[in-house]
DRENPA-3360 file (N, C-alpha, C; in nm, 2 decimals, always signed):
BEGIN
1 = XXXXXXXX = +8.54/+13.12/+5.96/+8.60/+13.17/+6.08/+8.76/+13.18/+6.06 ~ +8.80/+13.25/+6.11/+8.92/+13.28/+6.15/+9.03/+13.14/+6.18 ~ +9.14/+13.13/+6.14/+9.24/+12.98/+6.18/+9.35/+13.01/+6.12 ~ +9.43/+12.99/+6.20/+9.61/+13.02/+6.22/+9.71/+12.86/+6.25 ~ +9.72/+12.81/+6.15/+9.82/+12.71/+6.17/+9.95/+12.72/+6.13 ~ +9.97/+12.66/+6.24/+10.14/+12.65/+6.24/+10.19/+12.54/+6.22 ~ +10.35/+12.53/+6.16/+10.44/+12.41/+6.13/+10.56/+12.47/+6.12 ~ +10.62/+12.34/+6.13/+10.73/+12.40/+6.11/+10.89/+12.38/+6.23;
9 = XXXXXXXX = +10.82/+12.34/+6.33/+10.90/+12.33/+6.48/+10.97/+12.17/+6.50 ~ +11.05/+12.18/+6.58/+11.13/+12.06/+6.59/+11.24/+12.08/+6.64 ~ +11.31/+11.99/+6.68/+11.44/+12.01/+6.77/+11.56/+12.02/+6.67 ~ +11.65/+12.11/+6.69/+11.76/+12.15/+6.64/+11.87/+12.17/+6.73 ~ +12.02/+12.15/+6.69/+12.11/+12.19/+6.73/+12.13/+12.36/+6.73 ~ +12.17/+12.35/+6.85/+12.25/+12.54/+6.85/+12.32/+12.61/+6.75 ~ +12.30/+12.69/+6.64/+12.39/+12.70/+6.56/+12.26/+12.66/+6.44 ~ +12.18/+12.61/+6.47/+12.11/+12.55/+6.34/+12.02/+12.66/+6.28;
17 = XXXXXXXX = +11.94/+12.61/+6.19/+11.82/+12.71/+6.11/+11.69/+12.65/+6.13 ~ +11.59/+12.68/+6.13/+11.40/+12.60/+6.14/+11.36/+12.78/+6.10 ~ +11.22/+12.73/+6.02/+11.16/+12.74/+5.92/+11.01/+12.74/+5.94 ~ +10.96/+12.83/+6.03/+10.80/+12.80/+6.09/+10.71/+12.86/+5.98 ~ +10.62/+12.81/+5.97/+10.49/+12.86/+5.84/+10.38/+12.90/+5.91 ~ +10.31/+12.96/+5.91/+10.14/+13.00/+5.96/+10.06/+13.02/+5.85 ~ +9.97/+12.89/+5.84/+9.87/+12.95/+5.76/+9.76/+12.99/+5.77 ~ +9.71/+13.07/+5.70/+9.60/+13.17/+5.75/+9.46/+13.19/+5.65;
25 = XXXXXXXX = +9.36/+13.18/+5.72/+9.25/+13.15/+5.66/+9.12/+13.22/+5.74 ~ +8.98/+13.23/+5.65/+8.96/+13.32/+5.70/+8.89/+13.45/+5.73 ~ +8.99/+13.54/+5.66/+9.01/+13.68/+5.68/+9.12/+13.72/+5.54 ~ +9.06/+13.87/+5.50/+9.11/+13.88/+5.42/+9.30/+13.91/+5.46 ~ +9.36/+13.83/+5.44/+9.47/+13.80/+5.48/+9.64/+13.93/+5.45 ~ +9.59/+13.98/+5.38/+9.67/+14.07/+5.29/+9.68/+14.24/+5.32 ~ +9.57/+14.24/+5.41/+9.52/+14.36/+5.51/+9.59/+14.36/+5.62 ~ +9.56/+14.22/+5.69/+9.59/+14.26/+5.82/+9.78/+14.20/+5.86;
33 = XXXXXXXX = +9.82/+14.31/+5.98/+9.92/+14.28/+6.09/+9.93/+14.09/+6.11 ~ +10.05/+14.03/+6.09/+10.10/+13.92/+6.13/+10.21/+13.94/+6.22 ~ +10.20/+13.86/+6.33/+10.31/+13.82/+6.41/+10.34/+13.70/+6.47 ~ +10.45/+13.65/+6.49/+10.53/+13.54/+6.60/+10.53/+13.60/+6.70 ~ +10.49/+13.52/+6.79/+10.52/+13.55/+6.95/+10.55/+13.42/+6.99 ~ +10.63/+13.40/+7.11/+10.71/+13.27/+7.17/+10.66/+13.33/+7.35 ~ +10.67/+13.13/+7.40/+10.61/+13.17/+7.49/+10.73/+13.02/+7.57 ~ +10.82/+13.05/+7.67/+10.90/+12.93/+7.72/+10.85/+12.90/+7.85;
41 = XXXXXXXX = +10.86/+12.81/+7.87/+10.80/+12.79/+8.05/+10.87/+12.85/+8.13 ~ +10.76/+12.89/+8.21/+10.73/+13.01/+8.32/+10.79/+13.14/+8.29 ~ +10.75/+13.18/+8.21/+10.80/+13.31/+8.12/+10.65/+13.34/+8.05 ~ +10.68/+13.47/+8.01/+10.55/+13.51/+7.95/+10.54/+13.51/+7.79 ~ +10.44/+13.53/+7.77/+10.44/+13.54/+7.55/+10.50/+13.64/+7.55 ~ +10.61/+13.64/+7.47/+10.69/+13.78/+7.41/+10.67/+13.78/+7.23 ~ +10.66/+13.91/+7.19/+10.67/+13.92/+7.08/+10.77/+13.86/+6.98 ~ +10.78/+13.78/+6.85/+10.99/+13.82/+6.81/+10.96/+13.85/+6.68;
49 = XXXXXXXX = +10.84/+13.90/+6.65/+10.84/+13.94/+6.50/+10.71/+14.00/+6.44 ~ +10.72/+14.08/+6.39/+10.59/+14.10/+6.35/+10.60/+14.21/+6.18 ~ +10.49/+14.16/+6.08/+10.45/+14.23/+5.96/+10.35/+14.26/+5.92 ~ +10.42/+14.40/+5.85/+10.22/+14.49/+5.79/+10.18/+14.41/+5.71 ~ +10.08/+14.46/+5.69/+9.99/+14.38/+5.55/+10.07/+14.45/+5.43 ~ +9.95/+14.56/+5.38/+9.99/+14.64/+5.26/+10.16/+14.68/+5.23 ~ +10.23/+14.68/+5.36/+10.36/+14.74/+5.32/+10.46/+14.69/+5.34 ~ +10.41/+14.54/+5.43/+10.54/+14.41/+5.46/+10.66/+14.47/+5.54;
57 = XXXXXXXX = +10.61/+14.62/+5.61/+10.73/+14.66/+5.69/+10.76/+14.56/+5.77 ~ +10.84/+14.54/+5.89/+10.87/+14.45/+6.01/+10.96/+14.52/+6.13 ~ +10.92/+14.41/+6.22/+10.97/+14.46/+6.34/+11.03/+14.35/+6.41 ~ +11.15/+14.41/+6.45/+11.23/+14.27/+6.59/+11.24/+14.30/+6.70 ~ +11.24/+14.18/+6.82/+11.33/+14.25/+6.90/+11.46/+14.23/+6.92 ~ +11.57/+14.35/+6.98/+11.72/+14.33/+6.99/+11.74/+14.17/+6.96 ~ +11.65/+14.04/+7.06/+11.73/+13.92/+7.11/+11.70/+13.86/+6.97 ~ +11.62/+13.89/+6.87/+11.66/+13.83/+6.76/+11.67/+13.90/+6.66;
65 = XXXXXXXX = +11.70/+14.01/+6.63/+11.75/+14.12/+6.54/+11.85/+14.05/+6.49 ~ +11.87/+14.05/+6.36/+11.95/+13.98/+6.25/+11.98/+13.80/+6.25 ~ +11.89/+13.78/+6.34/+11.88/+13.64/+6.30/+11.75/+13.57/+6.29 ~ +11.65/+13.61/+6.30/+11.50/+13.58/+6.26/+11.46/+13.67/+6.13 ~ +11.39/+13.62/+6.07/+11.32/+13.72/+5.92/+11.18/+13.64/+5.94 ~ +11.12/+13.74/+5.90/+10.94/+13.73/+5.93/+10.93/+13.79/+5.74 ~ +10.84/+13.69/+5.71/+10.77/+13.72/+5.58/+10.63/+13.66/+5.55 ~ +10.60/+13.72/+5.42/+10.48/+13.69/+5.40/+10.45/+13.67/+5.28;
73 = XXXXXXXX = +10.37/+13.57/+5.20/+10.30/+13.54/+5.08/+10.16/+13.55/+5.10 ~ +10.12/+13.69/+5.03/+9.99/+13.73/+5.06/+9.88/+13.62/+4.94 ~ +9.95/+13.56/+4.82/+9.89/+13.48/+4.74/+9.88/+13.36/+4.79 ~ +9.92/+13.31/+4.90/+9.95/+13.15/+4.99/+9.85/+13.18/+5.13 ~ +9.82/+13.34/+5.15/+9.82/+13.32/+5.31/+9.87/+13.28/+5.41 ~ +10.03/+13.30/+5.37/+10.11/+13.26/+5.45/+10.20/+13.31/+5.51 ~ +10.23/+13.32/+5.64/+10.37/+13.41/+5.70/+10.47/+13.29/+5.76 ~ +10.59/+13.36/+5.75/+10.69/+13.27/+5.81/+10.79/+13.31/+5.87;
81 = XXXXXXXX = +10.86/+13.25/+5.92/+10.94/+13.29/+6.05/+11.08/+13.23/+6.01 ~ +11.22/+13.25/+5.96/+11.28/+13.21/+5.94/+11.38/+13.25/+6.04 ~ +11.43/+13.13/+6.11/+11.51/+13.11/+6.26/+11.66/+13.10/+6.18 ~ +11.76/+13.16/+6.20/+11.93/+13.11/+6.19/+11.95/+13.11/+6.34 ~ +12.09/+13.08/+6.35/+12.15/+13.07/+6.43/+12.09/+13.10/+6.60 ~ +12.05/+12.95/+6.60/+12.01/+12.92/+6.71/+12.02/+12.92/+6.80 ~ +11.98/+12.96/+6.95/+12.05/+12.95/+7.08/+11.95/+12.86/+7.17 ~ +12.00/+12.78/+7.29/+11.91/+12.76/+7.33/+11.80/+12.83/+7.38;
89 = XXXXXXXX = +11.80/+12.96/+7.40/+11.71/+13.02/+7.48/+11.61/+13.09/+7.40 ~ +11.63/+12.98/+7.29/+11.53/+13.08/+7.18/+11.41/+12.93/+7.19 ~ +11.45/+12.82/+7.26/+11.36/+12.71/+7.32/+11.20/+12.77/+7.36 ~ +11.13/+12.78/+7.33/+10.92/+12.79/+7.36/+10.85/+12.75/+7.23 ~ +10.79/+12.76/+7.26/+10.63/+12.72/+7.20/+10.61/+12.84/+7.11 ~ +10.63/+12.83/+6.95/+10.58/+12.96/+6.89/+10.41/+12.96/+6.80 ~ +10.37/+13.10/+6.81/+10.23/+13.09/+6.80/+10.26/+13.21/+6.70 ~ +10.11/+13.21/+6.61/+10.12/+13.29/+6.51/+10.00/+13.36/+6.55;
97 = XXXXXXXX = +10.00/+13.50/+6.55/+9.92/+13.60/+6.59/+9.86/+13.69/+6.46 ~ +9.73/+13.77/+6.49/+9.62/+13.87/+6.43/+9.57/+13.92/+6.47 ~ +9.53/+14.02/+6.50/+9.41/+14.10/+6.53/+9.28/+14.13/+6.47 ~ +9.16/+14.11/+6.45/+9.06/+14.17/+6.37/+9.03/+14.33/+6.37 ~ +8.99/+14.39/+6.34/+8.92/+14.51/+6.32/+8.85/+14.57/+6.43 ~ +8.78/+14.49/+6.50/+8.75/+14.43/+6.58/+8.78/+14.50/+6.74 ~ +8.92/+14.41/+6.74/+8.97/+14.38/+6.82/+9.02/+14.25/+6.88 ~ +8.93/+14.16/+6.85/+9.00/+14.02/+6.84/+9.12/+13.96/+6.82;
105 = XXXXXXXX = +9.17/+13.94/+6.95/+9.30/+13.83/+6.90/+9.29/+13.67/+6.86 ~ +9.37/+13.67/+6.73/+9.38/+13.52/+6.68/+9.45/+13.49/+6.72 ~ +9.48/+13.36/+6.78/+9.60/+13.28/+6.80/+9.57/+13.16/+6.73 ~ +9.73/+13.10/+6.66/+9.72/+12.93/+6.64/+9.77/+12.86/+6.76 ~ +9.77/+12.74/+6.73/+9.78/+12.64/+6.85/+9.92/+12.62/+6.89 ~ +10.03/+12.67/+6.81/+10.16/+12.64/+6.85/+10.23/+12.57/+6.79 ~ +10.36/+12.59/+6.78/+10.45/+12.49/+6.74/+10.58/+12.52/+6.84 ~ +10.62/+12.36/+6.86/+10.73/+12.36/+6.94/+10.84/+12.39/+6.90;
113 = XXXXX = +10.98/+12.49/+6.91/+11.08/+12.52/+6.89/+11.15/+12.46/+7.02 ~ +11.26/+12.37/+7.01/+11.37/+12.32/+7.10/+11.56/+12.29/+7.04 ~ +11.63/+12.38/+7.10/+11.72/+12.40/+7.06/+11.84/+12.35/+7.17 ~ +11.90/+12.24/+7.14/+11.93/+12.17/+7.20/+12.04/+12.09/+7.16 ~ +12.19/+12.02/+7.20/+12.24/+11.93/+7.16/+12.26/+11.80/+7.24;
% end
């Protein structure tokens, strides 16, 4: 079956870097769409990154455009989220996302991002 774990989250100063991992298992992993999505209380899930399989294009939005990088090791099954320069309002719960073929959405269970001094 299908499983998306996350690591990687912990509290940081404003100005800092964190380092989220999703590992992915499963499904042939190297095919399909990866993404981050963050989710802060009472706000909804927003996207902040997402990559192709075969072509490792990516996508941001503006609020983290040049300071998040989304990658992938298709020999690890692994995607990662690499956060610079922190703000607090980059503070939610980030989750690593998939789709099946299907249509099925995967989600993992979360990891806490808190950005804070």
């Amino acid at each position: 079956q299908v499983q998306l774990v996350e690591s990687g989250g912990g509290l940081v100063q404003p100005g800092g870097s964190l380092r989220l991992s999703c590992a992915a298992s499963g499904f042939i992993f190297s095919n399909y769409v990866m993404r981050w999505y963050r989710q802060a209380p009472g706000r909804e899930r927003e996207l902040v990154a997402g990559i192709r399989g075969p072509s490792s294009g990516t996508i941001y939005p503006d609020s983290v455009k040049g300071r998040f990088t989304i990658s992938r090791d298709n020999a690890k099954n692994t995607v990662l989220l690499q956060m610079n320069s922190l703000k607090p309002e980059d503070t939610a719960v980030y989750y690593c996302y998939t789709r099946a073929p299907s249509g099925y959405d995967y989600w993992g269970q979360g990891t806490q991002v808190t950005v804070s001094s």
